[in-house]
PDB file as gemmi writes it, atoms N, CA and C in Angstrom:
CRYST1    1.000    1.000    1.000  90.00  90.00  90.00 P 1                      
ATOM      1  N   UNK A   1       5.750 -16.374  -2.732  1.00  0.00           N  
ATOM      2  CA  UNK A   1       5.372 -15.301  -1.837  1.00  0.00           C  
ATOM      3  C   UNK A   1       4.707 -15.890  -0.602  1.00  0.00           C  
ATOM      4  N   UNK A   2       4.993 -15.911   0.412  1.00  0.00           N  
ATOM      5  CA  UNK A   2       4.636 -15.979   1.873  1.00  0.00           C  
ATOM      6  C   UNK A   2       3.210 -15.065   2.342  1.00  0.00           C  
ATOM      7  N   UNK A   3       2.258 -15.326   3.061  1.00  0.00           N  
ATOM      8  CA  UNK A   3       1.400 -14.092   3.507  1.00  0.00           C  
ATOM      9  C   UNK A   3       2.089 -12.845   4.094  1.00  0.00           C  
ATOM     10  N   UNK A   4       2.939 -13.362   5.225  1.00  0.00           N  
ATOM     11  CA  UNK A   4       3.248 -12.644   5.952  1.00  0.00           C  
ATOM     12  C   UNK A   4       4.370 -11.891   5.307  1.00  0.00           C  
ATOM     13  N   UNK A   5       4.879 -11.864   4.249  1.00  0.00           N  
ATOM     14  CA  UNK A   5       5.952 -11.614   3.842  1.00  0.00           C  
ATOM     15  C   UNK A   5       6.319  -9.915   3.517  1.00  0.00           C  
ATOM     16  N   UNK A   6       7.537  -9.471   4.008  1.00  0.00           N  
ATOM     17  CA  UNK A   6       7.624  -7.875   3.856  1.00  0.00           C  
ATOM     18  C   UNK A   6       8.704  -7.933   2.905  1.00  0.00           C  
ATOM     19  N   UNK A   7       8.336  -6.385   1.996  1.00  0.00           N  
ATOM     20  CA  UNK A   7       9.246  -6.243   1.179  1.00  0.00           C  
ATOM     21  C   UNK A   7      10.002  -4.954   1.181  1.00  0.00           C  
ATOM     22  N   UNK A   8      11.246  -4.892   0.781  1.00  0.00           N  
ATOM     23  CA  UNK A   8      12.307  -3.192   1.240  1.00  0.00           C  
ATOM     24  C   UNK A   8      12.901  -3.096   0.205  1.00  0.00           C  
ATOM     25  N   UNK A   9      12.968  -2.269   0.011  1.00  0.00           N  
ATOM     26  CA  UNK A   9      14.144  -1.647  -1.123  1.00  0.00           C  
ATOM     27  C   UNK A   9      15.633  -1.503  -1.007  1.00  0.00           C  
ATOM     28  N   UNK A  10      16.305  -1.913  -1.537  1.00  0.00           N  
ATOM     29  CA  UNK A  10      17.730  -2.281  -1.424  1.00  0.00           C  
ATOM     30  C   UNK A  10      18.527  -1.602  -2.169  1.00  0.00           C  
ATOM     31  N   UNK A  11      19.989  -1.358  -1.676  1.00  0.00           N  
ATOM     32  CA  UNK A  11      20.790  -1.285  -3.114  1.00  0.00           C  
ATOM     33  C   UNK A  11      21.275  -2.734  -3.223  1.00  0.00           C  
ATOM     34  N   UNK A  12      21.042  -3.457  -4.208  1.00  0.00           N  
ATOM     35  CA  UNK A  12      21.604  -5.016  -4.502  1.00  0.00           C  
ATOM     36  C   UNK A  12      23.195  -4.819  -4.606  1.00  0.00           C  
ATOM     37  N   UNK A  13      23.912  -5.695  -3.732  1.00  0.00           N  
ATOM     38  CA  UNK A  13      25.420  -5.951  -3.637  1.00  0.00           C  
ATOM     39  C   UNK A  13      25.781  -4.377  -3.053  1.00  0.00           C  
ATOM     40  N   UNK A  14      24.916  -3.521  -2.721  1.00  0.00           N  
ATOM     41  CA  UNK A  14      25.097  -2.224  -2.091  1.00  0.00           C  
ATOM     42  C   UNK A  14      25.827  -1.621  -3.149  1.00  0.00           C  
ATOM     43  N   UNK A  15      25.735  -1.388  -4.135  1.00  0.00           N  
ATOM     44  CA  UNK A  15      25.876  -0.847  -5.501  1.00  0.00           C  
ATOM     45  C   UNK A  15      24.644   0.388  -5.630  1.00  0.00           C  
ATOM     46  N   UNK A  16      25.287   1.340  -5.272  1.00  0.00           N  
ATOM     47  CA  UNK A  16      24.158   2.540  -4.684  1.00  0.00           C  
ATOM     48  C   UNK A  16      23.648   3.260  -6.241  1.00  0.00           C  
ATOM     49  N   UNK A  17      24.754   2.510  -7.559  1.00  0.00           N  
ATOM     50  CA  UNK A  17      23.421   2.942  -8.682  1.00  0.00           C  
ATOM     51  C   UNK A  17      22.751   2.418  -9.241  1.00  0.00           C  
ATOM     52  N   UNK A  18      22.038   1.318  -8.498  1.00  0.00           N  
ATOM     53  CA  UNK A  18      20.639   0.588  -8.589  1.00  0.00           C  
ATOM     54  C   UNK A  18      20.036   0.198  -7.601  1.00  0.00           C  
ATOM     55  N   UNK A  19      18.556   0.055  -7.811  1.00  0.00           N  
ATOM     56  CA  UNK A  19      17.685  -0.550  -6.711  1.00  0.00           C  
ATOM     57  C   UNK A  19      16.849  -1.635  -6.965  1.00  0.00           C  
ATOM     58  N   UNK A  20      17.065  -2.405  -5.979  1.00  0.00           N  
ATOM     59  CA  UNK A  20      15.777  -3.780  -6.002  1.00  0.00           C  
ATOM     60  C   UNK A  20      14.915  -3.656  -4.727  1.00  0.00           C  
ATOM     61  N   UNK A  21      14.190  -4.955  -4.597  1.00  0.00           N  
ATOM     62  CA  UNK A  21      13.434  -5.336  -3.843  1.00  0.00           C  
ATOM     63  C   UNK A  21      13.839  -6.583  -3.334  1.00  0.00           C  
ATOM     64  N   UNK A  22      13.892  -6.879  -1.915  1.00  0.00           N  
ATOM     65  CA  UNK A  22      14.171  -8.108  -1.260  1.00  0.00           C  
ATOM     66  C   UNK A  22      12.916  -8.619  -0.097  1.00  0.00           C  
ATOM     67  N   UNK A  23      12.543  -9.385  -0.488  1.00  0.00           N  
ATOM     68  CA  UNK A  23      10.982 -10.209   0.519  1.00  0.00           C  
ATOM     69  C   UNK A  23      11.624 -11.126   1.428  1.00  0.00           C  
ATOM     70  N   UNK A  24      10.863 -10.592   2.764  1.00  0.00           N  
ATOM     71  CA  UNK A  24      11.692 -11.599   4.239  1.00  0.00           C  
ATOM     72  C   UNK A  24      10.412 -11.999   4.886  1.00  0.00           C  
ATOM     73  N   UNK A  25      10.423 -12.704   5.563  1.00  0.00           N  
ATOM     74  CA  UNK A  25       9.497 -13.153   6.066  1.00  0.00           C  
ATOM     75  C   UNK A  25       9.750 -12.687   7.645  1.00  0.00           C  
ATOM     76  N   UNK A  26       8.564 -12.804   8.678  1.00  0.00           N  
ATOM     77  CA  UNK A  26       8.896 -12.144   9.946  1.00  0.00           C  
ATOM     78  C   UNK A  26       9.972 -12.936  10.445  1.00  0.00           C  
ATOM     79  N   UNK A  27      10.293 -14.343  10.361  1.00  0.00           N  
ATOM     80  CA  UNK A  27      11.274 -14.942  10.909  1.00  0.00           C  
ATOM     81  C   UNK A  27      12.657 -14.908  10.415  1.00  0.00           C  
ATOM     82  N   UNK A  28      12.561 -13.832   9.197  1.00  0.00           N  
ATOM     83  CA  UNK A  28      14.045 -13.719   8.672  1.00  0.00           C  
ATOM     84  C   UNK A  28      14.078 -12.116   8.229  1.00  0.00           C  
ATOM     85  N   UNK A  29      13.522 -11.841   8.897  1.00  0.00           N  
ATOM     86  CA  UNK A  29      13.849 -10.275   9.046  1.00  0.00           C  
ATOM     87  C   UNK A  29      14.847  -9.675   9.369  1.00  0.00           C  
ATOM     88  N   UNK A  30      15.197 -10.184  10.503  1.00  0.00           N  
ATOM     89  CA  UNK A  30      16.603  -9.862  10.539  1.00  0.00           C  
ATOM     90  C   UNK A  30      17.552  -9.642   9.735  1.00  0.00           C  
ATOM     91  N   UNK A  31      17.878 -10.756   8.548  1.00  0.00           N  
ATOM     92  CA  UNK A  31      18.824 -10.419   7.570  1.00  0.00           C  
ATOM     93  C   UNK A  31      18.748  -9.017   7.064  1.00  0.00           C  
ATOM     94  N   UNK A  32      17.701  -8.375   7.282  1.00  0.00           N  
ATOM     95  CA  UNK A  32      17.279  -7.108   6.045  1.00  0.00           C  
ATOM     96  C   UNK A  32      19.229  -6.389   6.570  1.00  0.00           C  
ATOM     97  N   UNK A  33      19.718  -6.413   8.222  1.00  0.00           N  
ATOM     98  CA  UNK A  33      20.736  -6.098   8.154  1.00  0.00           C  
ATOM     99  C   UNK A  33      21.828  -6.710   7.526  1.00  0.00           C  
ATOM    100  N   UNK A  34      21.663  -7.107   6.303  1.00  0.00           N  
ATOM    101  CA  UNK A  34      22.787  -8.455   5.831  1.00  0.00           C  
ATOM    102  C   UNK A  34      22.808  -7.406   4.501  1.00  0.00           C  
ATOM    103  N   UNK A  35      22.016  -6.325   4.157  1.00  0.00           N  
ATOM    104  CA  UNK A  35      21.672  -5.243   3.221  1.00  0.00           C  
ATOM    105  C   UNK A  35      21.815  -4.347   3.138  1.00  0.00           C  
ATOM    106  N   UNK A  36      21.852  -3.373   2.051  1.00  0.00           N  
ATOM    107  CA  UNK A  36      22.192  -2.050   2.050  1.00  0.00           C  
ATOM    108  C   UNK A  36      21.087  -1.500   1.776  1.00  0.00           C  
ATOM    109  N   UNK A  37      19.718  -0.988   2.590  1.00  0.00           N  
ATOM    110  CA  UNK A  37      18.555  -0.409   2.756  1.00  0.00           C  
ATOM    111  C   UNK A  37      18.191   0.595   1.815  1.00  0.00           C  
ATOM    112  N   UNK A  38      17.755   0.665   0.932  1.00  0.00           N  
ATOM    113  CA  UNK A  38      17.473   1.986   0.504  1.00  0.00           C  
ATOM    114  C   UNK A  38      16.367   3.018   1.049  1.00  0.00           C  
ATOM    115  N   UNK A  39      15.667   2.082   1.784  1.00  0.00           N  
ATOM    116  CA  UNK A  39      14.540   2.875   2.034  1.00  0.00           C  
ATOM    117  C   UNK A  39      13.856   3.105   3.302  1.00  0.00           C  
ATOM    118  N   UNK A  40      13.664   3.619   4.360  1.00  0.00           N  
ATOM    119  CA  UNK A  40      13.015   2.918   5.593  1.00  0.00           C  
ATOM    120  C   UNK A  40      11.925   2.341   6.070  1.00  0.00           C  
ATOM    121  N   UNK A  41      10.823   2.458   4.315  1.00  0.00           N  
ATOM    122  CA  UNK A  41       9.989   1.933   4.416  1.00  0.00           C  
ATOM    123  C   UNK A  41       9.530   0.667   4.206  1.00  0.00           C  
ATOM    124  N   UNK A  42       8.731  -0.149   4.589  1.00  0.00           N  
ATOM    125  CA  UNK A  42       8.389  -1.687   4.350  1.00  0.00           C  
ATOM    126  C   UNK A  42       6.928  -1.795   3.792  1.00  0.00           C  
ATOM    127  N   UNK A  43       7.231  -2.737   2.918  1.00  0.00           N  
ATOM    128  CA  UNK A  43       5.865  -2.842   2.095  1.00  0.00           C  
ATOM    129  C   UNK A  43       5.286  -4.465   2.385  1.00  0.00           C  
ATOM    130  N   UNK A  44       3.619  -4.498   2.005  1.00  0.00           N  
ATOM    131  CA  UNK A  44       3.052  -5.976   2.519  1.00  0.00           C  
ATOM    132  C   UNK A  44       2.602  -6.213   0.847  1.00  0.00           C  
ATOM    133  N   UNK A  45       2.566  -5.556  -0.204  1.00  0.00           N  
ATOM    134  CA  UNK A  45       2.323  -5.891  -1.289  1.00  0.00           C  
ATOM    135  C   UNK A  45       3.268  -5.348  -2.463  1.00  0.00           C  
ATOM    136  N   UNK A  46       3.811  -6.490  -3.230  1.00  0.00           N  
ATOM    137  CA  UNK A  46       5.014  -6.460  -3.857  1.00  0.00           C  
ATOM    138  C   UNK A  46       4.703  -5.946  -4.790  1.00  0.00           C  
ATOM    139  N   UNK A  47       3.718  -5.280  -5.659  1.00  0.00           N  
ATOM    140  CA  UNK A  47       3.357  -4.491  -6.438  1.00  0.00           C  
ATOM    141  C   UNK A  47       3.827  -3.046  -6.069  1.00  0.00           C  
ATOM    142  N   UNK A  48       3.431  -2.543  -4.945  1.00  0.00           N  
ATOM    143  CA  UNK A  48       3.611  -1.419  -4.586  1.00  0.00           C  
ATOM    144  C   UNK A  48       5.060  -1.177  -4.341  1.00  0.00           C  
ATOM    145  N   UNK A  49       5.600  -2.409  -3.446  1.00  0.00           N  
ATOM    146  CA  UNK A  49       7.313  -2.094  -3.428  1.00  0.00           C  
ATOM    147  C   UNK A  49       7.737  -1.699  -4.778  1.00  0.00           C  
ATOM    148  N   UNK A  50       7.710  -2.386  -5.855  1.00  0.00           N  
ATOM    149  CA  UNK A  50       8.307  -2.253  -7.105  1.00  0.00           C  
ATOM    150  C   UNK A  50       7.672  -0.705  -8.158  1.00  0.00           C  
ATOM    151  N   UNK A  51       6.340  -0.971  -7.714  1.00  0.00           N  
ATOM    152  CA  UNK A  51       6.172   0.661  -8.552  1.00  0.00           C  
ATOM    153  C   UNK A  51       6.733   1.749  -7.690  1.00  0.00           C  
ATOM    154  N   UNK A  52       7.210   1.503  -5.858  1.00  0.00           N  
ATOM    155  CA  UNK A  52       7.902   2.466  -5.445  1.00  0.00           C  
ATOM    156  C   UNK A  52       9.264   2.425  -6.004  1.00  0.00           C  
ATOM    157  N   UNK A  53      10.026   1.343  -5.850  1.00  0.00           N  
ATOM    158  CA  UNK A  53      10.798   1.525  -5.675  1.00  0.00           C  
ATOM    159  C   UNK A  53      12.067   1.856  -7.640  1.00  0.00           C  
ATOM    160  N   UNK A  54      10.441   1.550  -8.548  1.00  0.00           N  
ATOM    161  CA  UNK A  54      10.901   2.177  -9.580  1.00  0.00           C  
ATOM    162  C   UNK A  54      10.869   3.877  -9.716  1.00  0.00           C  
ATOM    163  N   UNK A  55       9.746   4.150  -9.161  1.00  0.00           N  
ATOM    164  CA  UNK A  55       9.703   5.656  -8.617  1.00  0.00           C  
ATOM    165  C   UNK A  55      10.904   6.523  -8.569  1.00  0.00           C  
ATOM    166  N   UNK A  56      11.330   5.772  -7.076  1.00  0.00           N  
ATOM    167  CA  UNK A  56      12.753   6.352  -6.476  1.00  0.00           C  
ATOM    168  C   UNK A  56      14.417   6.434  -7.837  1.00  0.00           C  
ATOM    169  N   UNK A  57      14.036   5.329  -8.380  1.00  0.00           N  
ATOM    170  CA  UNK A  57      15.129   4.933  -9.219  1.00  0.00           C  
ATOM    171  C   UNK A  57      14.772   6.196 -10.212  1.00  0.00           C  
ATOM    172  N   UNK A  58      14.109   6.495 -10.665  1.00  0.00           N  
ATOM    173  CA  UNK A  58      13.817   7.533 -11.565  1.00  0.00           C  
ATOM    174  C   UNK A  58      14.530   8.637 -11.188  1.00  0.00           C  
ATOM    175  N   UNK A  59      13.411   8.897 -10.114  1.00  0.00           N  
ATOM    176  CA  UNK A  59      13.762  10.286  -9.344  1.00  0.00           C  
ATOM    177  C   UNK A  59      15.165  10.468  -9.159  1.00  0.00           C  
ATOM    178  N   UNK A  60      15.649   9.726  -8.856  1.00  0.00           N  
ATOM    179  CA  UNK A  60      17.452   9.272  -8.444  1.00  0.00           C  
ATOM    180  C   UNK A  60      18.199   9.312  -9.532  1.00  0.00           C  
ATOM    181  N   UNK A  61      17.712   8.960 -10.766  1.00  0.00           N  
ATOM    182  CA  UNK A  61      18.463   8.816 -11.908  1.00  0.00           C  
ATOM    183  C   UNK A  61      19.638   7.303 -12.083  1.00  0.00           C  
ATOM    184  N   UNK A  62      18.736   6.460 -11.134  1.00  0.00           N  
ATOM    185  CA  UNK A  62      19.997   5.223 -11.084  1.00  0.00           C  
ATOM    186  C   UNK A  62      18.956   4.144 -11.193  1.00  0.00           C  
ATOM    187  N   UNK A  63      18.927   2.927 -11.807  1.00  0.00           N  
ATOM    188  CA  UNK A  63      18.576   2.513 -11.910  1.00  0.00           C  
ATOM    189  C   UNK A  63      17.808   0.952 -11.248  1.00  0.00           C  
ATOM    190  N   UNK A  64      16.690   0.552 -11.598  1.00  0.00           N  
ATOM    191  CA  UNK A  64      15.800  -0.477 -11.419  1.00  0.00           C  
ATOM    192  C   UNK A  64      16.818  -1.700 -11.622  1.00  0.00           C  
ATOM    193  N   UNK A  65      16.512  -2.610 -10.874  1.00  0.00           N  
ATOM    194  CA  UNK A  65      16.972  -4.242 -11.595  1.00  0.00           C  
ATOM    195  C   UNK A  65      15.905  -4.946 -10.585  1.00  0.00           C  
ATOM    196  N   UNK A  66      15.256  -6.257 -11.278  1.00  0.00           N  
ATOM    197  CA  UNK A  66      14.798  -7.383 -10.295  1.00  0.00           C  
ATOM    198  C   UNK A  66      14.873  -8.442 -11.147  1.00  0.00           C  
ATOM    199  N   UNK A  67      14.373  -9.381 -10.869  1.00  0.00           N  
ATOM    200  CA  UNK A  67      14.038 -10.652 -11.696  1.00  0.00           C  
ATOM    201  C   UNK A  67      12.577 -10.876 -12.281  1.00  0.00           C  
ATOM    202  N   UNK A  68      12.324 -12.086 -12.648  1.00  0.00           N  
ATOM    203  CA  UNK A  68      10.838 -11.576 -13.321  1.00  0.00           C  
ATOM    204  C   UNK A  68       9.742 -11.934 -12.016  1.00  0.00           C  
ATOM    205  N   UNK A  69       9.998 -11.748 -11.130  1.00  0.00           N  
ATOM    206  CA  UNK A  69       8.798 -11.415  -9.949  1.00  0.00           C  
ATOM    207  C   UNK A  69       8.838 -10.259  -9.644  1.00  0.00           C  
ATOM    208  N   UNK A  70      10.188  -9.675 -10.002  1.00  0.00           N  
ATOM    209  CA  UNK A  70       9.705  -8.096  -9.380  1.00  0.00           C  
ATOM    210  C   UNK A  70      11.061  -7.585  -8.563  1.00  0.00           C  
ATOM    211  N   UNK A  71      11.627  -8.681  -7.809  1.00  0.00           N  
ATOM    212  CA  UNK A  71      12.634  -8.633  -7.095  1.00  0.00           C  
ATOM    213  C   UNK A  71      13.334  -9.658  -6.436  1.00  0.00           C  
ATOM    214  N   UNK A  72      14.620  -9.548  -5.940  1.00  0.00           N  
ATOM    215  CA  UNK A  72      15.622 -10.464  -5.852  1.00  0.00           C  
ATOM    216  C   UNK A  72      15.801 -11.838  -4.982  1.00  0.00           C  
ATOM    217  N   UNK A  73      14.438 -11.461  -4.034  1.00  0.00           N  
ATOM    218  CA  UNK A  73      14.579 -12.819  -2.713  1.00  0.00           C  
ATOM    219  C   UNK A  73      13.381 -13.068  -2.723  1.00  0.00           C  
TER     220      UNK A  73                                                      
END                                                                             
C-alpha cells in the first residue's frame, strides 16, 4: 500500500456480476480508464473501499471477489 494511494470499485475483467477493488497511485491514475468503474467514488482507506464495495455487491445481488488484501492491484 502506497500513502498516497486511491482505491475504486470495479467490475474485474468488466464482468458486471462481480465487484472488486483496484489501488492506483496519483501517478497511475490514469489507468483507472483501462477499467470498468463501478463506482464514481474514490476511497483513501482500503478498509472502507471493501466494506463499500461489499455493501454494493449485496445490495446488487452480484457478487464480491478480491485477494487476501482486499483487492486486485
Amino acid at each position: 500500500m502506497y500513502y498516497d494511494e486511491k482505491y475504486f470499485i470495479i467490475f474485474p475483467g468488466g464482468d458486471r456480476d462481480k465487484l472488486s477493488i483496484v489501488g492506483l497511485t496519483p501517478a497511475m491514475e490514469y489507468e483507472i480508464n483501462d477499467y470498468a468503474v463501478a463506482s464514481r467514488r474514490d476511497f483513501s482507506d482500503i478498509n472502507e473501499a471493501v466494506d463499500y464495495a461489499k455493501e454494493l455487491a449485496k445490495e446488487n445481488g452480484i457478487k464480491y471477489v478480491g485477494d487476501d488484501d482486499g483487492y486486485l492491484d
